[in-house]
N, C-alpha and C positions, 0 to 999 in steps of 0.2 A: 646299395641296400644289403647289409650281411643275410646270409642266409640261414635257412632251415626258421626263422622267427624269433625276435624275442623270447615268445610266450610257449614256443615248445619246448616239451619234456625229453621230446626222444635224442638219445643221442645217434647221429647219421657214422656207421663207420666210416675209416679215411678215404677208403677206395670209394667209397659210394661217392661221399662229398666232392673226390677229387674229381670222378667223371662227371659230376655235377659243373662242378665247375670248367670244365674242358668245354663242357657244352654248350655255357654258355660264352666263355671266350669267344668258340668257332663263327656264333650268330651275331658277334659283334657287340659293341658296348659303346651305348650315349652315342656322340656325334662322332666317332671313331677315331680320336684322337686318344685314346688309349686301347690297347689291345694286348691280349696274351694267350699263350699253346704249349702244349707238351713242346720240350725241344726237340732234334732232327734223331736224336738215340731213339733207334726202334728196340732197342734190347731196354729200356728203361720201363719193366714191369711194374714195378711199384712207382709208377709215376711220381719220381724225385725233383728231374729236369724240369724247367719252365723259361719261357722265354717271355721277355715282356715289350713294350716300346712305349713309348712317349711324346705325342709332337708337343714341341715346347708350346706353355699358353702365350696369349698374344697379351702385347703390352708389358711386354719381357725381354731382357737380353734373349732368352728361349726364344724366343717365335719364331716360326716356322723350323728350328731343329727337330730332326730325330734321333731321341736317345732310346739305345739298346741296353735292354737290361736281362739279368740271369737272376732266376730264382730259385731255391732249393729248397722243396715241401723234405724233409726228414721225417721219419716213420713216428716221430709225437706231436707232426703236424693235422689237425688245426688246435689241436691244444698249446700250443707254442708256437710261433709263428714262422714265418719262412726265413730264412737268412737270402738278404736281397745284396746283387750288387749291380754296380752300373757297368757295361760293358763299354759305350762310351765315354768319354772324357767328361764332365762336368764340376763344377764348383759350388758346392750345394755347403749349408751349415751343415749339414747330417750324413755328408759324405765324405769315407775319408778321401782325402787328396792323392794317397798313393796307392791305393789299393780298389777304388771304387765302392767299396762296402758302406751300403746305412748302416750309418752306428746307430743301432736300437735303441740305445740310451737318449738318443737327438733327437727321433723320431716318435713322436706323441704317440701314436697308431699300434708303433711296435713296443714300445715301453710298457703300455698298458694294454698288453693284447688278449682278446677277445676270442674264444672259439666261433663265435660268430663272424669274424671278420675273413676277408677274402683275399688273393691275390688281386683282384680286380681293386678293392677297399683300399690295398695300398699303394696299387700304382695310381690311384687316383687323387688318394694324397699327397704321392709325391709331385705331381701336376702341381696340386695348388700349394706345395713349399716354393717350387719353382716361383710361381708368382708372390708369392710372400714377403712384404716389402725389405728383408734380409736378404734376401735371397734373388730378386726378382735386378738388381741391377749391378749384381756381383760379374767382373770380368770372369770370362769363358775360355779353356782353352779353344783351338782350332778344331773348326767343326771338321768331322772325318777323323778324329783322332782318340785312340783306346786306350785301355787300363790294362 
């Protein structure tokens, strides 16, 4: 569910939104198969770093993987969305192959991105690209293996 509402007017500064969202990461999210946090930079003041993960959904080459992801909020984030990439290996349409990066332009979510939308909003989409019948019985490289 994005936040701050539809139907609100106010706009939340970034810092605000981002500990907003830290907070909720920390308490967890849905049935815990997606999760995300500040990364392990304690010098990262402006909360840029993020870390995400993934267990693959079931009825998927994914299932039972965990994929590692890095997310970077830039200072005209949530106006613009995050630049996401995969730290693990995966073969996704919207990912590139050599470098792990969603390509925005592949990705529904981030093409048409939304100040209301979340870190949380997009690793949850990327979940269900996973299972996405494109996507959901694409060969994988080897699980344990990085970009």
């Amino acid at each position: 569910m994005p936040m701050g509402g539809a139907s609100s007017n106010v706009v939340v500064p970034r810092n605000f939104r981002l500990l907003e969202e830290l907070e909720r990461g920390e308490k967890g999210i849905g049935d815990g198969t997606v999760s995300y946090g500040m990364d392990d930079d304690g010098d990262d003041i402006f909360m840029r770093s993020w870390t995400g993960t993934i267990i693959g959904p079931l009825n998927s080459v994914h299932e039972g993987r965990i994929y590692q992801l890095k997310l970077f909020c830039d200072k005209d984030y949530p106006d613009k969305p995050p630049t996401v990439r995969f730290h693990s290996r995966i073969n996704m349409a919207c990912v590139n192959p050599d470098t792990g990066l969603v390509e925005g332009n592949k990705l529904h979510m981030l093409a048409n991105w939304q100040r209301e939308y979340t870190m949380e909003n997009i690793l949850t989409q990327l979940k269900k690209e996973m299972a996405a019948p494109h996507n959901r019985k694409l060969v994988q490289p080897p699980e344990g293996t990085f970009f």
